[in-house]
C-alpha positions in Angstrom: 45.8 17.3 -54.0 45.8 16.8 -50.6 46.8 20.5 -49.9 43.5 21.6 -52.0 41.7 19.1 -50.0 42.9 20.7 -46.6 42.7 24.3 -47.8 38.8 23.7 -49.4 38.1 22.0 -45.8 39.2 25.1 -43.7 37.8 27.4 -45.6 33.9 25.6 -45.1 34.9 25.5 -41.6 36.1 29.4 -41.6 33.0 30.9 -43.5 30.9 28.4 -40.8 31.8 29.6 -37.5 33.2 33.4 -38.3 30.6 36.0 -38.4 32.4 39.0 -36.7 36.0 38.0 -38.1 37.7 41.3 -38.8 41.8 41.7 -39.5 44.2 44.5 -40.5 47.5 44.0 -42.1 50.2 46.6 -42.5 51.8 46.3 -46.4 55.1 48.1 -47.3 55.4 48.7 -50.7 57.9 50.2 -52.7 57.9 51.2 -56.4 61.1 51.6 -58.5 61.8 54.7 -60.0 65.7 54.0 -61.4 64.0 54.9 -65.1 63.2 58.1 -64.1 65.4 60.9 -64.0 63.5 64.0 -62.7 64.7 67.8 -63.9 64.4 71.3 -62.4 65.0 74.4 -63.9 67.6 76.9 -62.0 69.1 73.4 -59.5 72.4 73.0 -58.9 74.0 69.3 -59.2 73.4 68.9 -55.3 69.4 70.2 -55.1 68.8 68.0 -58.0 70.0 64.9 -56.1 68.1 66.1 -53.1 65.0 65.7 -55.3 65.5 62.0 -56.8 66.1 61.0 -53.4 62.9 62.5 -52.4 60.9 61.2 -55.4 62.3 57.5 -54.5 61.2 58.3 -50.7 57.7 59.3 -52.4 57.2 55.7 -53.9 58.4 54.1 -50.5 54.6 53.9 -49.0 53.1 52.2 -45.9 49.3 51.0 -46.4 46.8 49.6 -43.7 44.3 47.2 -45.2 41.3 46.3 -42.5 39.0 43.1 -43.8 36.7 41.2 -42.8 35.2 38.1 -44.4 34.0 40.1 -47.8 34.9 43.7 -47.6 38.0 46.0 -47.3 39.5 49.2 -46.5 43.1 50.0 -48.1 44.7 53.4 -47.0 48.0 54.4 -47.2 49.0 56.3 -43.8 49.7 59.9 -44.4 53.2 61.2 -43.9 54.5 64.4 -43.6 56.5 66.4 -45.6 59.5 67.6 -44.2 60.0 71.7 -43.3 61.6 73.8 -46.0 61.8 70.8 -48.5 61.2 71.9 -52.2 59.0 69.8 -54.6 56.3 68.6 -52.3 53.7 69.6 -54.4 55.3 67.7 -57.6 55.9 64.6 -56.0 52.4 64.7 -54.4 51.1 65.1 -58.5 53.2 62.3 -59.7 52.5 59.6 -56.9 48.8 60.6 -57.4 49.1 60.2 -61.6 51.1 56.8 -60.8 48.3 55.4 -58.7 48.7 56.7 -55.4 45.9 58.0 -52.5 42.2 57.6 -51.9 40.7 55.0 -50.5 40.2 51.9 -52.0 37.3 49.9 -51.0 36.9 46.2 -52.1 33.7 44.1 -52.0 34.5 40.8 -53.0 31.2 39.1 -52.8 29.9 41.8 -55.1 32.8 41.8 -57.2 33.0 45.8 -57.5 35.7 48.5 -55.8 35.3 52.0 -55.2 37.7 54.6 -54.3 37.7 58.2 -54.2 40.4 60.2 -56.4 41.3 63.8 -57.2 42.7 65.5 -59.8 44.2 69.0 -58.7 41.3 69.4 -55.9 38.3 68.0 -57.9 37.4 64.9 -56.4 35.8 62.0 -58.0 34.7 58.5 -56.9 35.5 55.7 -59.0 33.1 52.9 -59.1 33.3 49.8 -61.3 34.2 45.8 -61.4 37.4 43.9 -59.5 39.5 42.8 -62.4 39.7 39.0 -62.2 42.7 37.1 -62.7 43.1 33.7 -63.7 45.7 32.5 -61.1 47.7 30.0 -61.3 48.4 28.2 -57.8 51.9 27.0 -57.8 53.2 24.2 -55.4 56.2 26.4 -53.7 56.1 27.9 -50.5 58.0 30.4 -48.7 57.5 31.8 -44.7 56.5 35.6 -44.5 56.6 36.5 -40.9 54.4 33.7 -38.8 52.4 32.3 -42.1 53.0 29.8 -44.5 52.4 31.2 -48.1 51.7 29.7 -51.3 53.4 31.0 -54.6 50.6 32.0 -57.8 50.8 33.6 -60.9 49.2 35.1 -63.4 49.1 37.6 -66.3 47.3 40.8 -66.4 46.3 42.7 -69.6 47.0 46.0 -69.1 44.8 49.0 -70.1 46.9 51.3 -72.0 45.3 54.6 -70.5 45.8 54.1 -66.9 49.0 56.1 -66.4 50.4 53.9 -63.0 51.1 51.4 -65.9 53.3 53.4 -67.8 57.1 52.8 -68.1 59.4 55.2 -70.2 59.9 54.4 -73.5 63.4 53.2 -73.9 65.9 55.3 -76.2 67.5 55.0 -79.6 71.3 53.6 -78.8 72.5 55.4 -82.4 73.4 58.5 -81.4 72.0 60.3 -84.5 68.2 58.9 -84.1 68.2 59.6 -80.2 69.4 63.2 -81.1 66.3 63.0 -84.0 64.3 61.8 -81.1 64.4 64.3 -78.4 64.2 67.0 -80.7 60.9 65.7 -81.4 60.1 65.0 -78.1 60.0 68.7 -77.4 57.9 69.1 -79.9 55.1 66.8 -78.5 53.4 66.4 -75.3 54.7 64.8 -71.9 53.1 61.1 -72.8 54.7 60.4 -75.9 58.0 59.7 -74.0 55.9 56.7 -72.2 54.3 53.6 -72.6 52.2 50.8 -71.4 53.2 47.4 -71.7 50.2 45.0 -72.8 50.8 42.8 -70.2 52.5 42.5 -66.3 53.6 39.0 -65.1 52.3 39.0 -61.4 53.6 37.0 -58.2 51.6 36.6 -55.2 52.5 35.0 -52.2 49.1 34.2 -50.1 48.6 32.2 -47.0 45.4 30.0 -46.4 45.9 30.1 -42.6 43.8 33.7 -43.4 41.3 32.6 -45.3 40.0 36.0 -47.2 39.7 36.1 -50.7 41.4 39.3 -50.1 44.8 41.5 -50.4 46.2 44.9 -51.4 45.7 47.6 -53.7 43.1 45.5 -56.2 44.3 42.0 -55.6 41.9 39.3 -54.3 40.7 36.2 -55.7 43.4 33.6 -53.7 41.9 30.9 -51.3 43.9 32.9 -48.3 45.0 36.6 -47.5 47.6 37.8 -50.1 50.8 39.2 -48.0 53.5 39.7 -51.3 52.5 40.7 -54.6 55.2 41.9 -57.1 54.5 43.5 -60.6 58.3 44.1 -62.0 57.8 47.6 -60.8 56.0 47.6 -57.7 56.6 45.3 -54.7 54.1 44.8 -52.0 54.8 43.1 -48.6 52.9 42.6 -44.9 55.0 43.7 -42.1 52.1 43.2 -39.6 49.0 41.3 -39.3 46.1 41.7 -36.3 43.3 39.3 -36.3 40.0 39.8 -34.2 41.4 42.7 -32.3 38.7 43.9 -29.7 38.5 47.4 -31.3 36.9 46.5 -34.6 36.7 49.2 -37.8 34.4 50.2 -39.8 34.4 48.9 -43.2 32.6 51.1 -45.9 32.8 52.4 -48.9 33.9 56.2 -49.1 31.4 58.3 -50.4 32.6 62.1 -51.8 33.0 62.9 -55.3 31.7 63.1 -58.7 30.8 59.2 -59.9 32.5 57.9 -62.2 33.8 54.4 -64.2 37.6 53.3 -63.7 38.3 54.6 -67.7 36.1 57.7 -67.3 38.4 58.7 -64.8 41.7 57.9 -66.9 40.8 59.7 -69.6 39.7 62.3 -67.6 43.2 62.6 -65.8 45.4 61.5 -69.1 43.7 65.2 -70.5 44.8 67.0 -67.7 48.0 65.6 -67.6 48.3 66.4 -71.5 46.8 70.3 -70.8 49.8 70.6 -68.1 51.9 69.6 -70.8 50.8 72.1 -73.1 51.0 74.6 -70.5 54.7 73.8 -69.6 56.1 73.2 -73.1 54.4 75.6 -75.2 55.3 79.4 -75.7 55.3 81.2 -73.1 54.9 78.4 -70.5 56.3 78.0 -67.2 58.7 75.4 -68.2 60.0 73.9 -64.3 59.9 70.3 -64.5 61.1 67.9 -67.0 61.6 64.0 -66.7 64.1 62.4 -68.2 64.1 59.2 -69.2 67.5 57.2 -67.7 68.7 54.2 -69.7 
């Protein structure tokens, strides 16, 4: 109680006296990809490794979130690919169908987010509501760099069309029926070898020493900056943090591309991902990549 007391107290006292307070905090995060086994025609035991390193490398992402007492920015910082690397282009499509790119911009006071997407070089702008979660603040604490962080959880329904939610569907140990199923499998499209779970257990760490309702991706709603968050699949963590530097950024909502809701836009890219299917699968098609599903 008297934590709650202390933590309500400096946050009056924060929201009083900072009118120009502006941070940026540097997140690592990292996504697992040890159920995915990735596939291409005409590679030899050696390219083939070469490419599930590459794909793990994809999901190893650096992101720059710049705040201030209401708003955000979150960016990942652009990398490279390396010279004469194959699959670029691939990887690039699956990070982008598993959530990645754009920029994600958070107003909390409003309670809405926009960020701007594209699906093969259409772009589209994404504007709806901040998903609340009913956290649960937990008593334990931990040290992440300099600040003091306070564990929370809570459980967050998960829309069975967004596709960063889906995890491979996990195979038949008899023999026979897996043998039954991936005969069928090549009969149907890409996303009936994945699904969505209906719910995610998630684990923040936040530290009321920042007091911003704020934190990556589309987390907020803890009484201090969030600096880990964990999904089962996806871990977040700050590796930096700058308050009040003299340089400040500015914080704004991105602006290009055809408006449109969070679930307009999912169904939007679960059809294209279902026409590349087609494409690939079907007679005559160009066949190249497969996933496999590693159990």
């Amino acid at each position: 109680m008297k934590k709650l007391i202390f933590i309500t107290l400096f946050w009056l006292s924060f929201l009083a006296n900072a009118q120009d307070f502006q941070g940026m905090a540097v997140y690592e995060s990292k996504t697992s990809t040890a159920d995915f086994k990735m596939k291409f025609d005409g590679m030899t035991p050696e390219m083939q490794k070469n490419i599930e390193e590459r794909m793990k490398k994809a999901f190893e992402k650096t992101f720059v979130l710049n705040f201030n007492k209401t708003e955000s920015v979150y960016k990942e910082e652009e990398k490279l690919d390396t010279p004469g690397q194959q699959g670029g282009g691939r990887m690039r499509m699956m990070t982008s169908m598993m959530g990645g790119g754009g920029t994600l911009y958070k107003n909390i006071k409003q309670k809405q987010y926009t960020v701007d997407k594209d699906i093969f070089g259409k772009e589209f702008l994404v504007v709806d509501s901040l998903q609340k979660l009913e956290w649960k603040l937990e008593g334990e604490t931990k040290q992440i760099g300099a600040y003091t962080c306070f564990k929370a959880v809570a459980i967050q329904k998960v829309d069975s069309t967004d596709f960063k939610n889906f995890r491979p569907k996990k195979e038949p140990e008899n023999n026979e029926k897996k043998n039954e199923t991936t005969e069928k499998d090549k009969k149907t499209n890409f996303l009936s070898r994945f699904e969505a779970p209906k719910e995610l257990l998630i684990t923040a760490w936040y530290t009321p020493e920042i007091p911003v309702s704020n934190g990556p991706d589309d987390y907020w709603g803890l009484p201090g900056l969030i600096l880990e968050i964990n999904d089962g699949k996806t871990s977040i963590l700050c590796s930096k943090i700058v308050l009040n530097n003299q340089e400040k950024v500015e914080i704004k909502a991105p602006t290009n591309g055809k408006v449109v809701s969070e679930k307009e836009f999912q169904d939007i890219m679960m059809k294209k991902v279902e026409e590349m299917s087609e494409m690939n699968s079907g007679p005559g098609g160009k066949g190249g990549m497969q996933i496999r599903i590693q159990r």
